[in-house]
N, CA, C and O atoms as a Tinker XYZ file with bonds, in Angstrom:
   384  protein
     1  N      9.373000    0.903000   -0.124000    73     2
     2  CA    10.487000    1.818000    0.077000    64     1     3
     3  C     11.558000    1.139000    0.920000    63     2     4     5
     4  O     11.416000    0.451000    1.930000    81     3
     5  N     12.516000    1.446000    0.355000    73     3     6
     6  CA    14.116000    0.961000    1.483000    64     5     7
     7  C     14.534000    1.755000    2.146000    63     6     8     9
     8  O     14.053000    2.862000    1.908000    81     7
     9  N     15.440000    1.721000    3.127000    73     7    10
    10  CA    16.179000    2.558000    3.924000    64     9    11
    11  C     17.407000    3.184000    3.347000    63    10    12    13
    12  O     17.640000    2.926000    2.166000    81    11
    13  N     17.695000    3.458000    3.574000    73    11    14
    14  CA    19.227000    4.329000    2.677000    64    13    15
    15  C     20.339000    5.429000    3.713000    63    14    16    17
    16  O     19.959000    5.971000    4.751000    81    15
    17  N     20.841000    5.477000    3.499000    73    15    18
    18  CA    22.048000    7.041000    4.375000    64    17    19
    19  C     22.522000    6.929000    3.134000    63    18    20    21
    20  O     22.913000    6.083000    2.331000    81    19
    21  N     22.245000    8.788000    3.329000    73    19    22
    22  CA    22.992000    9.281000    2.064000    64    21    23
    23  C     23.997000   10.513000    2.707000    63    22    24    25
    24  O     23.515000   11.605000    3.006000    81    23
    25  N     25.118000   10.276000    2.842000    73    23    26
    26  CA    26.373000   11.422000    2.746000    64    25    27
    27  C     26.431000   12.471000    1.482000    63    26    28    29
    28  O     26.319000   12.160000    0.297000    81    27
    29  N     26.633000   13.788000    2.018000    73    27    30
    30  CA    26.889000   14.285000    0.906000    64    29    31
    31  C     27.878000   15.654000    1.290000    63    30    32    33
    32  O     27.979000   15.850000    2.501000    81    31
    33  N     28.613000   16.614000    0.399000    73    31    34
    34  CA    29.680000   16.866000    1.234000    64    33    35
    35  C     29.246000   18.491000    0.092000    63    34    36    37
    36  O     29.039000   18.352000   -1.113000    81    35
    37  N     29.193000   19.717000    0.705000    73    35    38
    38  CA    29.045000   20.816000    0.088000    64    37    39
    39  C     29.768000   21.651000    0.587000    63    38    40    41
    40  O     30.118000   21.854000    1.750000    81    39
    41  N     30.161000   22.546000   -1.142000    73    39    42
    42  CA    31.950000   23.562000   -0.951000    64    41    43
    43  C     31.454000   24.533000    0.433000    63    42    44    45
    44  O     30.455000   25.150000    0.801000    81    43
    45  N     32.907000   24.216000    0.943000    73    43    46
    46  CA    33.029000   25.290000    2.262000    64    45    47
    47  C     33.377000   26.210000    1.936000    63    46    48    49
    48  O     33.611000   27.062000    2.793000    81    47
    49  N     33.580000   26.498000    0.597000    73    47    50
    50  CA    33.956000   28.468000    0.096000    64    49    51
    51  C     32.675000   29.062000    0.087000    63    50    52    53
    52  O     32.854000   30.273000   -0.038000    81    51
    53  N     31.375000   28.784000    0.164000    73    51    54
    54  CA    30.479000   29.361000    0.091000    64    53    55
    55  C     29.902000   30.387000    0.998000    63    54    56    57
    56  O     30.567000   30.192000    2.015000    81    55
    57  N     29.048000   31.399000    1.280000    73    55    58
    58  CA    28.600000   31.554000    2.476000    64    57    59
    59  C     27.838000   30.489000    3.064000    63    58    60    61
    60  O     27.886000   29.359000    2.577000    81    59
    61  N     27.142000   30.756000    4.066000    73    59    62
    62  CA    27.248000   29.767000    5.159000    64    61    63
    63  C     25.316000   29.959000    4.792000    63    62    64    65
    64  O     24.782000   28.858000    4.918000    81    63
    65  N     24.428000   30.933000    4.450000    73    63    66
    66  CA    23.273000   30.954000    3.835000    64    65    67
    67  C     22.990000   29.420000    2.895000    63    66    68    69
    68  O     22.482000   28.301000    2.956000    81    67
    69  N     23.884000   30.538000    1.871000    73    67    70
    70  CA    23.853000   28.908000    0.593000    64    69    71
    71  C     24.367000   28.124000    0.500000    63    70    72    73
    72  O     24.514000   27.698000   -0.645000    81    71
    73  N     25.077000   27.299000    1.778000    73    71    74
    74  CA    25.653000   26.326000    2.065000    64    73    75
    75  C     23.912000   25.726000    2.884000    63    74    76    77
    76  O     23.219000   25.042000    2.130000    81    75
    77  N     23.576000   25.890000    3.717000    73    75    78
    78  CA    22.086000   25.654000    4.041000    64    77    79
    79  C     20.600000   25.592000    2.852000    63    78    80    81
    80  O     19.442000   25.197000    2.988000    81    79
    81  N     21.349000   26.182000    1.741000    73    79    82
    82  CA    19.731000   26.086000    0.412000    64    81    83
    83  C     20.634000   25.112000    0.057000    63    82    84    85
    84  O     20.017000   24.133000   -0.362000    81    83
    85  N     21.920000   24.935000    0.038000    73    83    86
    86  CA    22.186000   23.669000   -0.787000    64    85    87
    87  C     21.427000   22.334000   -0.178000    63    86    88    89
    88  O     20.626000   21.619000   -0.780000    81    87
    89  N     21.790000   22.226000    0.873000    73    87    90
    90  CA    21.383000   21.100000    2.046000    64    89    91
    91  C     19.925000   20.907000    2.106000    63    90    92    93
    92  O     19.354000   19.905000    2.537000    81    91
    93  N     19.213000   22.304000    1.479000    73    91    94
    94  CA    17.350000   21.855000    1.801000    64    93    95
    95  C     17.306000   21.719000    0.514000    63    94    96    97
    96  O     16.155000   21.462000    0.163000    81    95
    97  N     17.898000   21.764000   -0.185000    73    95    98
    98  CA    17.300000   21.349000   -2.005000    64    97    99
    99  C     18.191000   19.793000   -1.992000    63    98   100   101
   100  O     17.805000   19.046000   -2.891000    81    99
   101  N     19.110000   19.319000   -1.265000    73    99   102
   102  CA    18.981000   17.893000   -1.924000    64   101   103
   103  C     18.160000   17.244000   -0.356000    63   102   104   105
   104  O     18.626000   16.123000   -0.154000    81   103
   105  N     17.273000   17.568000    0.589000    73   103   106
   106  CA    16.469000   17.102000    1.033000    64   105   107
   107  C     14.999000   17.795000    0.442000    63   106   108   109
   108  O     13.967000   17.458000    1.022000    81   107
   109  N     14.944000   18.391000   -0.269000    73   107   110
   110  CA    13.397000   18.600000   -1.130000    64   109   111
   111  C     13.324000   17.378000   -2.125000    63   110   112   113
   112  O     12.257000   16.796000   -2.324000    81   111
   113  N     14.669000   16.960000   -2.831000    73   111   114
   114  CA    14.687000   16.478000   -3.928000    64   113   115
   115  C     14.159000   14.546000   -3.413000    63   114   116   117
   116  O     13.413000   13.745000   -3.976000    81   115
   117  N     14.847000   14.466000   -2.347000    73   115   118
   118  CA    14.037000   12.867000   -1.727000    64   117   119
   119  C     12.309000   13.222000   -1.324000    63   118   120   121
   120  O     11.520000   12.359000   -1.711000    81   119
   121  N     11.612000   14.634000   -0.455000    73   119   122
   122  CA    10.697000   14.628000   -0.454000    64   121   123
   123  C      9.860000   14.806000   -1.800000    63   122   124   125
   124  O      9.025000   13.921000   -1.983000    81   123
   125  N      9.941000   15.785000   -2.757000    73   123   126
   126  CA     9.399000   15.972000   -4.112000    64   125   127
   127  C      9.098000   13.879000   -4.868000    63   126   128   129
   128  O      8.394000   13.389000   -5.751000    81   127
   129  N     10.162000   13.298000   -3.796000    73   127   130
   130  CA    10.048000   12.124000   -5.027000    64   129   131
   131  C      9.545000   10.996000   -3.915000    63   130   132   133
   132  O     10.250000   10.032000   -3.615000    81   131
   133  N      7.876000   11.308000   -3.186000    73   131   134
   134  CA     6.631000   10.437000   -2.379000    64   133   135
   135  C      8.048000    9.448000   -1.839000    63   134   136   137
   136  O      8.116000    8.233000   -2.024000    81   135
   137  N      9.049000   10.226000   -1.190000    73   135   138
   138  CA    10.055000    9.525000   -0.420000    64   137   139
   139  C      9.881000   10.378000    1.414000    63   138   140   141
   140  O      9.129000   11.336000    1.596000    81   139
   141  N     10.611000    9.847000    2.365000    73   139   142
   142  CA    11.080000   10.707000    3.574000    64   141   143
   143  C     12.286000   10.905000    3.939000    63   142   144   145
   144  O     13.191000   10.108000    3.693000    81   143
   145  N     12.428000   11.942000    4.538000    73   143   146
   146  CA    13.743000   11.954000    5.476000    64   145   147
   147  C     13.434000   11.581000    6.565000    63   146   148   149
   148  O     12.331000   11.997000    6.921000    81   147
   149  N     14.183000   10.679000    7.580000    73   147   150
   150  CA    13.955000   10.801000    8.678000    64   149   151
   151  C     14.736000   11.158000    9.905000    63   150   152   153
   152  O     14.418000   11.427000   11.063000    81   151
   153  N     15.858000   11.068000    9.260000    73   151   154
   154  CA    16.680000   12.227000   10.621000    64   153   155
   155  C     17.968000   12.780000    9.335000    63   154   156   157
   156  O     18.179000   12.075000    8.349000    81   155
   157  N     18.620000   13.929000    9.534000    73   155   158
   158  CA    19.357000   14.779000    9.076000    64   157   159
   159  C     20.187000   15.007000    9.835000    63   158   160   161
   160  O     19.514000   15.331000   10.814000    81   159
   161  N     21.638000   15.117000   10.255000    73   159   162
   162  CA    22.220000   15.448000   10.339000    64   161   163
   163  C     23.482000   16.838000    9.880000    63   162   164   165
   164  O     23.718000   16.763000    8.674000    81   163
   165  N     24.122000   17.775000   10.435000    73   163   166
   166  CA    24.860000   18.413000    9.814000    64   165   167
   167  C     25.965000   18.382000   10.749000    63   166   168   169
   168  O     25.937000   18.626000   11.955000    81   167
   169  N     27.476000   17.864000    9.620000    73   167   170
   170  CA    28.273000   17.138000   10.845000    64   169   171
   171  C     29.327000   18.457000   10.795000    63   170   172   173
   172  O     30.331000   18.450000   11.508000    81   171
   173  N     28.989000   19.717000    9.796000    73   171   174
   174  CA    30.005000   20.643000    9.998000    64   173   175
   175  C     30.995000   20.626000    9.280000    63   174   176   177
   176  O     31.108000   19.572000    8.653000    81   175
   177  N     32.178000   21.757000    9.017000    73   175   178
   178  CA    33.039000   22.010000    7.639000    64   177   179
   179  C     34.179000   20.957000    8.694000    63   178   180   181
   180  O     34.328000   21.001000    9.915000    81   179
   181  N     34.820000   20.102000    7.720000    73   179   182
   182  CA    35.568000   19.598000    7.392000    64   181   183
   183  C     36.609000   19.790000    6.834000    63   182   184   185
   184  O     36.283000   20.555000    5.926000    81   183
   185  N     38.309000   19.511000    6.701000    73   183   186
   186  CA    39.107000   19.156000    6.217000    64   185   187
   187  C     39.062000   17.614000    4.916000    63   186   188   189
   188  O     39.222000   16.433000    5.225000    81   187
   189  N     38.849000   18.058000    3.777000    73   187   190
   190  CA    38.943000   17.105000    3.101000    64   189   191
   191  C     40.120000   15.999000    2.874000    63   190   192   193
   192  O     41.230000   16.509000    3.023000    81   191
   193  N     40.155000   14.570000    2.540000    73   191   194
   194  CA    41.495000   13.959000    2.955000    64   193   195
   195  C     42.556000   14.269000    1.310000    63   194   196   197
   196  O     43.774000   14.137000    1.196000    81   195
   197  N     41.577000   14.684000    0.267000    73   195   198
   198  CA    42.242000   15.056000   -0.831000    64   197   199
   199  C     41.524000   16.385000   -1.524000    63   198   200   201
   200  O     40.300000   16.294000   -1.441000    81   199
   201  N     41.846000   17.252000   -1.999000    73   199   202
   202  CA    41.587000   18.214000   -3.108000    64   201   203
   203  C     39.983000   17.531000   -3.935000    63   202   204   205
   204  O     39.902000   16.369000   -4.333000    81   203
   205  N     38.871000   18.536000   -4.039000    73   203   206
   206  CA    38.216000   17.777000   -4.362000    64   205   207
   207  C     37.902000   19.570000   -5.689000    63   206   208   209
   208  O     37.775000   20.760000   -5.399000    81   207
   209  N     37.898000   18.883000   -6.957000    73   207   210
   210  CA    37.324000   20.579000   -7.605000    64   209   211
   211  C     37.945000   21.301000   -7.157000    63   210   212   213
   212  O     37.322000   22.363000   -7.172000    81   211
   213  N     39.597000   21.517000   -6.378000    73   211   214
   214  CA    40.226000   22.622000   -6.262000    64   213   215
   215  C     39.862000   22.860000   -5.036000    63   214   216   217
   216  O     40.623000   23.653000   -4.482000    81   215
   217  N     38.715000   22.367000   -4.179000    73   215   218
   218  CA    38.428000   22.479000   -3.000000    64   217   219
   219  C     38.839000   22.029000   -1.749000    63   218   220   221
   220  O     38.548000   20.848000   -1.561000    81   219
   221  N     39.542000   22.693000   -0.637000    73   219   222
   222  CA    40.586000   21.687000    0.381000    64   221   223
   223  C     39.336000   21.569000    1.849000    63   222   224   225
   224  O     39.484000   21.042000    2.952000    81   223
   225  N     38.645000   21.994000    1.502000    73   223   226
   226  CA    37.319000   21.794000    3.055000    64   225   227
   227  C     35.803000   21.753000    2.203000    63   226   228   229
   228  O     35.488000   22.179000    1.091000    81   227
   229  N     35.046000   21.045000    3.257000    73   227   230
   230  CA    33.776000   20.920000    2.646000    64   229   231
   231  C     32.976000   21.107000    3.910000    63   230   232   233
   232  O     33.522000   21.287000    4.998000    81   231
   233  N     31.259000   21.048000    3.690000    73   231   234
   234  CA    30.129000   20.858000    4.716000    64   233   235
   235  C     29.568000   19.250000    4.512000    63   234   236   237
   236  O     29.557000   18.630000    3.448000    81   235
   237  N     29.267000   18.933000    5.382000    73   235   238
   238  CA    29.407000   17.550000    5.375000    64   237   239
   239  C     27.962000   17.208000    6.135000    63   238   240   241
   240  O     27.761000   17.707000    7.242000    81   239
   241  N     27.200000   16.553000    5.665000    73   239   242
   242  CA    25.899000   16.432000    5.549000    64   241   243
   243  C     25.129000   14.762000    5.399000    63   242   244   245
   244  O     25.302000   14.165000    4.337000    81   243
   245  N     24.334000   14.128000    6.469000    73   243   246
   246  CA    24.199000   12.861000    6.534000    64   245   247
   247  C     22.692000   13.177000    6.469000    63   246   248   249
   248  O     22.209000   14.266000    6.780000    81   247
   249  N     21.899000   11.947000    5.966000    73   247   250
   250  CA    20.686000   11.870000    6.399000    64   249   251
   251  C     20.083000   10.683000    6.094000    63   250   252   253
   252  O     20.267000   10.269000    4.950000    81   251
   253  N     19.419000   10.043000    6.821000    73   251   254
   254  CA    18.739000    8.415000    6.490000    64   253   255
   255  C     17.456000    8.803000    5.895000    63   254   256   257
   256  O     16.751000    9.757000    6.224000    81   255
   257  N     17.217000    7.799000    4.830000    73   255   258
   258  CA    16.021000    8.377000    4.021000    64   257   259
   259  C     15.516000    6.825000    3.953000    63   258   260   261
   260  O     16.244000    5.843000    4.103000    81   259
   261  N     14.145000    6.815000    3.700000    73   259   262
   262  CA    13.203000    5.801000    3.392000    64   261   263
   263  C     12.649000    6.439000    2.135000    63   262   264   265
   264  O     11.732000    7.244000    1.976000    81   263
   265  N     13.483000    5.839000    1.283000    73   263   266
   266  CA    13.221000    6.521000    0.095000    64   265   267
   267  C     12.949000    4.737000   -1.415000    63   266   268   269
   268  O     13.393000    3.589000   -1.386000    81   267
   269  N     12.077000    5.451000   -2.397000    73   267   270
   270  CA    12.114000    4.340000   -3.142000    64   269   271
   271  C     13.623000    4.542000   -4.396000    63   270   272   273
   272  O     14.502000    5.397000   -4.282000    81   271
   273  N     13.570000    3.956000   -5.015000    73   271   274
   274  CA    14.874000    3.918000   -6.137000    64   273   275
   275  C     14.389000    5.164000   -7.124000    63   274   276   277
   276  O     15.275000    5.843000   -7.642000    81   275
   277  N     13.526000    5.356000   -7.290000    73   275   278
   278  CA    13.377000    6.642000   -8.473000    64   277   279
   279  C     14.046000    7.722000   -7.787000    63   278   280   281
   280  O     14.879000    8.454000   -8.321000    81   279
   281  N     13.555000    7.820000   -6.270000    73   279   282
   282  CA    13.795000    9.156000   -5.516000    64   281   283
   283  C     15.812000    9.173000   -5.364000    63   282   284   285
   284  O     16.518000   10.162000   -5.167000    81   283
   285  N     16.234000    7.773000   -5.537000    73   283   286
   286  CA    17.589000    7.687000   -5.059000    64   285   287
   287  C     18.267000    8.091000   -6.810000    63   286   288   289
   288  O     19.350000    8.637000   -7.020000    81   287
   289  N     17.697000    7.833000   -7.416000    73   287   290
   290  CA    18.209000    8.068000   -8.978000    64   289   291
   291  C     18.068000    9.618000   -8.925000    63   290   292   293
   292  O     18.956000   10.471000   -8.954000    81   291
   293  N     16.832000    9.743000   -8.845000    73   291   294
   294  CA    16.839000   11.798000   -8.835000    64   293   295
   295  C     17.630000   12.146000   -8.077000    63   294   296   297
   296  O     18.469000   12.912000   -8.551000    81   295
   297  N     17.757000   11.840000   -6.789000    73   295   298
   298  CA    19.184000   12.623000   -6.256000    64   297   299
   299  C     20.337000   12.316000   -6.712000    63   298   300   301
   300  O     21.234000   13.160000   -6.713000    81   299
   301  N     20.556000   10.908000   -7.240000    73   299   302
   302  CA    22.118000   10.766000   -7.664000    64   301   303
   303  C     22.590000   11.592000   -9.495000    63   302   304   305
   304  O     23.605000   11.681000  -10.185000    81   303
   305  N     21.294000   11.980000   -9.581000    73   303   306
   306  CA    21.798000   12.885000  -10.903000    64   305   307
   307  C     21.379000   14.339000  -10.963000    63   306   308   309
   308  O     21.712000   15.105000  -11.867000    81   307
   309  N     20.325000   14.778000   -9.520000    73   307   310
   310  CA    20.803000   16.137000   -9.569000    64   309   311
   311  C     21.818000   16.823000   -8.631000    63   310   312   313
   312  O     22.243000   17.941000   -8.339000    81   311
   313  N     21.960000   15.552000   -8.331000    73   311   314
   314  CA    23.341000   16.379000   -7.277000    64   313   315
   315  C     24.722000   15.661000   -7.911000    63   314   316   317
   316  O     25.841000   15.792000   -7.415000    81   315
   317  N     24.415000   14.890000   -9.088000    73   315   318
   318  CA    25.730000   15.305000   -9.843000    64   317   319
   319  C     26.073000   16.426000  -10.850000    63   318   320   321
   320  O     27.223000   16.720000  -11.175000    81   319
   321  N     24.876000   17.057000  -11.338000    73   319   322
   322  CA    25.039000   18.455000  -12.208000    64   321   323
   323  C     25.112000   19.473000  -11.371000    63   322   324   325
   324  O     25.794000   20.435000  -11.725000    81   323
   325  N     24.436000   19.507000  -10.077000    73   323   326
   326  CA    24.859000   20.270000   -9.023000    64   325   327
   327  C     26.286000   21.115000   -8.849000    63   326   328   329
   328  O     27.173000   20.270000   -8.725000    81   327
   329  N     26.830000   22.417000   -8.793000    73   327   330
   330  CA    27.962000   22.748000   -8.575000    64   329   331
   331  C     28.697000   22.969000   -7.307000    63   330   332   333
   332  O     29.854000   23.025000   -6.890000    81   331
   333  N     27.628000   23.056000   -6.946000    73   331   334
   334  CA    27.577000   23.066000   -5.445000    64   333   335
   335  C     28.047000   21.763000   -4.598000    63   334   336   337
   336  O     28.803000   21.830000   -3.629000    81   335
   337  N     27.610000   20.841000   -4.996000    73   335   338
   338  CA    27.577000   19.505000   -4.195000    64   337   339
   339  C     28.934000   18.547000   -4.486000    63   338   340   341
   340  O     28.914000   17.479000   -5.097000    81   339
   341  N     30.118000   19.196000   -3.897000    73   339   342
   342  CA    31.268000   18.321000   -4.336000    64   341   343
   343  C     31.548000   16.564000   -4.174000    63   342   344   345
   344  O     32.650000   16.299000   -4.653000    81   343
   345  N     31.050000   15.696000   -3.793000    73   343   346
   346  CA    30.208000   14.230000   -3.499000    64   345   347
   347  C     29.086000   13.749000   -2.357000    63   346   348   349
   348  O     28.576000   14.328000   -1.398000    81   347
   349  N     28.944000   12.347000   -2.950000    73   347   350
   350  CA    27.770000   12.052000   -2.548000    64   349   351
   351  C     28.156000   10.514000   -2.558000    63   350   352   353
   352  O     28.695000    9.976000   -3.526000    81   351
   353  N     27.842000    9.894000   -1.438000    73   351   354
   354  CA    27.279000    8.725000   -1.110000    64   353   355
   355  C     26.080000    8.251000   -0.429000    63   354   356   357
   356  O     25.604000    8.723000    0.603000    81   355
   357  N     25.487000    6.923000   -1.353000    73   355   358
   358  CA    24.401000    6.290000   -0.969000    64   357   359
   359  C     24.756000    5.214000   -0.315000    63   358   360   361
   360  O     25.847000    4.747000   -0.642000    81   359
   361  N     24.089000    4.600000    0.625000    73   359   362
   362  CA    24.431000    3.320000    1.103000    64   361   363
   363  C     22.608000    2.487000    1.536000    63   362   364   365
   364  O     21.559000    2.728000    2.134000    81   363
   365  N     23.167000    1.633000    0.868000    73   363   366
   366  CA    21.316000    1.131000    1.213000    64   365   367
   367  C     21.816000    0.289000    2.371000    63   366   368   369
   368  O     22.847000   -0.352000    2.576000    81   367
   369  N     20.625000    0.544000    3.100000    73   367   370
   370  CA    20.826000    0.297000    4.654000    64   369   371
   371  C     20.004000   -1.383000    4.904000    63   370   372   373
   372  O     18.870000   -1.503000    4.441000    81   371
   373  N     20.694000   -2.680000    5.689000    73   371   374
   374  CA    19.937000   -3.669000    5.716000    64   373   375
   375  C     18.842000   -3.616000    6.145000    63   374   376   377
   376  O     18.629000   -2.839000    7.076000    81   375
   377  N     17.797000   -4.408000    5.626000    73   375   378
   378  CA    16.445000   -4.295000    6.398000    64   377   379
   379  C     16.102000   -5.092000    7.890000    63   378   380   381
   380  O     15.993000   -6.313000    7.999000    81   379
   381  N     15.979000   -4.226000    8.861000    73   379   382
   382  CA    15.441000   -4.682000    9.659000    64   381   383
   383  C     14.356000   -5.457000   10.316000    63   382   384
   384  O     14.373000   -5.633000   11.535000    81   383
């Protein structure tokens, strides 16, 4: 398994409930896939720097994962059919 931070940024029109199931379903989706989280962050609604889906603010959401590549593929394609989840970045992290 590699290290990874994954950003991910969810609509701030939502209530503030399912703005939180959004955030534990794309951290189920690294555990479901024999991956971890190991710290999470929630950095709070934001001002976006452009229009994203008509959307001008988002929730903004970090978390470092020790995750393998299947688990990074399942998240990068269910949180692109996702409606909820306006982007997402991965960054594989150097090994220490």
């Amino acid at each position: 398994m590699r290290n990874y931070e994954i950003m991910f940024i969810v609509k701030a029109t939502m209530e503030s409930d399912l703005v939180k199931q959004a955030a534990d379903k794309m951290q189920a989706i690294i555990k479901d896939n024999n991956s971890k989280v190991i710290e999470f962050k929630e950095l709070g609604e934001k001002k976006l720097a452009y229009p994203i889906k008509k959307e001008i603010n988002g929730y903004y959401f970090v978390m470092k994962v020790a995750a393998t590549i299947e688990a990074i593929n399942e998240f990068n394609r269910k949180s692109a059919i996702d409606e909820t989840i306006l982007r997402t970045l991965v960054i594989k992290l150097d090994e220490e």
